[in-house]
N, C-alpha and C positions, 0 to 999 in steps of 0.2 A: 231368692234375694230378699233383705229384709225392709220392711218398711220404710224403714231410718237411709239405708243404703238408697233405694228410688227417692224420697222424696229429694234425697243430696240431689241424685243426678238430676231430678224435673228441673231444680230452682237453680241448676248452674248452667240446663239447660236455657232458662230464661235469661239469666243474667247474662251469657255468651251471646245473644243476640241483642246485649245494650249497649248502647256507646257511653260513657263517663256522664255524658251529661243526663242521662236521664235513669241512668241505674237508681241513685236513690230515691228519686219520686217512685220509679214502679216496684221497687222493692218493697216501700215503706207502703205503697199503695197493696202490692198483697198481701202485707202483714196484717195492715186495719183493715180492708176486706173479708181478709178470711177470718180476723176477731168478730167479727159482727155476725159472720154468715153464721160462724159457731156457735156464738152468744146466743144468735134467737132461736130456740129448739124448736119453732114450725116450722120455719124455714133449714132448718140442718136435718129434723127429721122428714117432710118434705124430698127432699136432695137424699138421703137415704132409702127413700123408700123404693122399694123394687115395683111397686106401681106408678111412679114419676115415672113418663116419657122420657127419654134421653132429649127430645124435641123442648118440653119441656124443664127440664133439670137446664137446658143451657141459657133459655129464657131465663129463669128464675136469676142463674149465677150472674149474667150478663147486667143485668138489672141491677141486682146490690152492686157488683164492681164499679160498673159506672157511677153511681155516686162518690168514689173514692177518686176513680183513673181512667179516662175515655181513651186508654191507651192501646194499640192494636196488639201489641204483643202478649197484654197483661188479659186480653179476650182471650186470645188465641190459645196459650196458655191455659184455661180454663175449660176454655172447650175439648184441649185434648186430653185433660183431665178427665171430664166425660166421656169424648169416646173412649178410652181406655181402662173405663171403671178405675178411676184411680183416686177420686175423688176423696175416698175415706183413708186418703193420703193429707190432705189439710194441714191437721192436725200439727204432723209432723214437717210440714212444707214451710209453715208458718216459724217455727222455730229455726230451721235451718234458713228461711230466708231471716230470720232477725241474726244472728249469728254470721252470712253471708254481707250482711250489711257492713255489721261491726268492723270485718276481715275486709270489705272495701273500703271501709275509713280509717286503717291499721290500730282499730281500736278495740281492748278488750276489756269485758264486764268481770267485775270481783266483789264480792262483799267480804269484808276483814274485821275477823270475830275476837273481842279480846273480852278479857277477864269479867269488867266493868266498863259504863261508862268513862270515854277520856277525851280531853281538853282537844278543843279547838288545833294548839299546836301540836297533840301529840300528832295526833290524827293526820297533819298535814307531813311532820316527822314521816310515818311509817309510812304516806302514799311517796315520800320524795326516794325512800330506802327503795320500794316495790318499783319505782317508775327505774331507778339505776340500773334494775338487773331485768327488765321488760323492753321488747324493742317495738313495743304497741304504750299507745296512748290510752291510759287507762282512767273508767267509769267506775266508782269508785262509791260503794254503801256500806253504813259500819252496822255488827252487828254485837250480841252478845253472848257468847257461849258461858253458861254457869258452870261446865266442867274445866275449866282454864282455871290454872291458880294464875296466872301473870300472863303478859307476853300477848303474841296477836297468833292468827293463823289465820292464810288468805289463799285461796288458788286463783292463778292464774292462767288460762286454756289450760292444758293439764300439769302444772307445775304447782307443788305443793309449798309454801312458802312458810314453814313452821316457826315462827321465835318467842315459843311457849318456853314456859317456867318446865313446863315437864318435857320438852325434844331438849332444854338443854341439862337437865337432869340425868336424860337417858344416853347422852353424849358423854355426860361424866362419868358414867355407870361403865359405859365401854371402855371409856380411856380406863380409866383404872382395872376394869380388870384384865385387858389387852398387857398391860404392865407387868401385871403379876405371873 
């Protein structure tokens, strides 16, 4: 099984045991935990090291978390992370809980790459186009791709949302030669 695969199930493992009200504090609480635990490489290397005590290694994690979330599930969690050597799961725990988050606030993250800088209204234009055809509330950063002659490109979870100068080029390209 792959990494990505387990850390899904730990962190839906966690979430299944939250009630509404507290899912987003302990989510957001293992996200900024486990940024920190990673951030500080004595403490990540420490926790990697095959001469940490497991006795140990849960002391350590116990420690950082609680400055975040004195929450029993958000230990627990951690600890069976430990026993389970699965700890060099983090990483990917971390991501899948920020993404688990979004997906409990039917919210998704996009950043929408156009040509050039653009105006305040286009900007708000192209997030109103994306929100129409989106059944999630969308977070929303612009960026700039220099290979764009025009137009934007945005994904959203995995949909491609192309209204480049060159998808509709290569639409015309089809249409005509479909004709011929």
């Amino acid at each position: 099984m792959s990494d990505s695969t387990l850390a899904e199930r730990y962190t839906n493992a966690l979430i299944a045991n939250l009630d509404n009200k507290t899912t987003d504090k302990v989510v957001s609480a293992l996200g900024d935990a486990s940024q920190a635990i990673m951030n500080n490489e004595n403490v990540w290397a420490t926790l990697q090291s095959p001469m940490t005590s497991e006795k140990d290694r849960l002391s350590i994690l116990i420690s950082a978390v609680e400055k975040f979330s004195k929450n029993k599930h958000l230990n627990n969690f951690f600890r069976v992370l430990i026993q389970k050597k699965r700890l060099h799961l983090l990483p990917q725990i971390q991501t899948t809980a920020k993404r688990a988050l979004l997906n409990f606030h039917n919210t998704a993250e996009t950043t929408i790459l156009t040509a050039s800088e653009v105006s305040e209204t286009t900007q708000q234009k192209i997030v109103q186009e994306l929100q129409l055809r989106s059944d999630k509330k969308l977070r929303v950063s612009f960026g700039i791709d220099a290979d764009l002659i025009g137009g934007f490109k945005a994904t959203i979870d995995n949909t491609v949302y192309d209204g480049s100068v060159q998808q509709s080029l290569r639409q015309f390209k089809a249409r005509l030669s479909t004709k011929n």
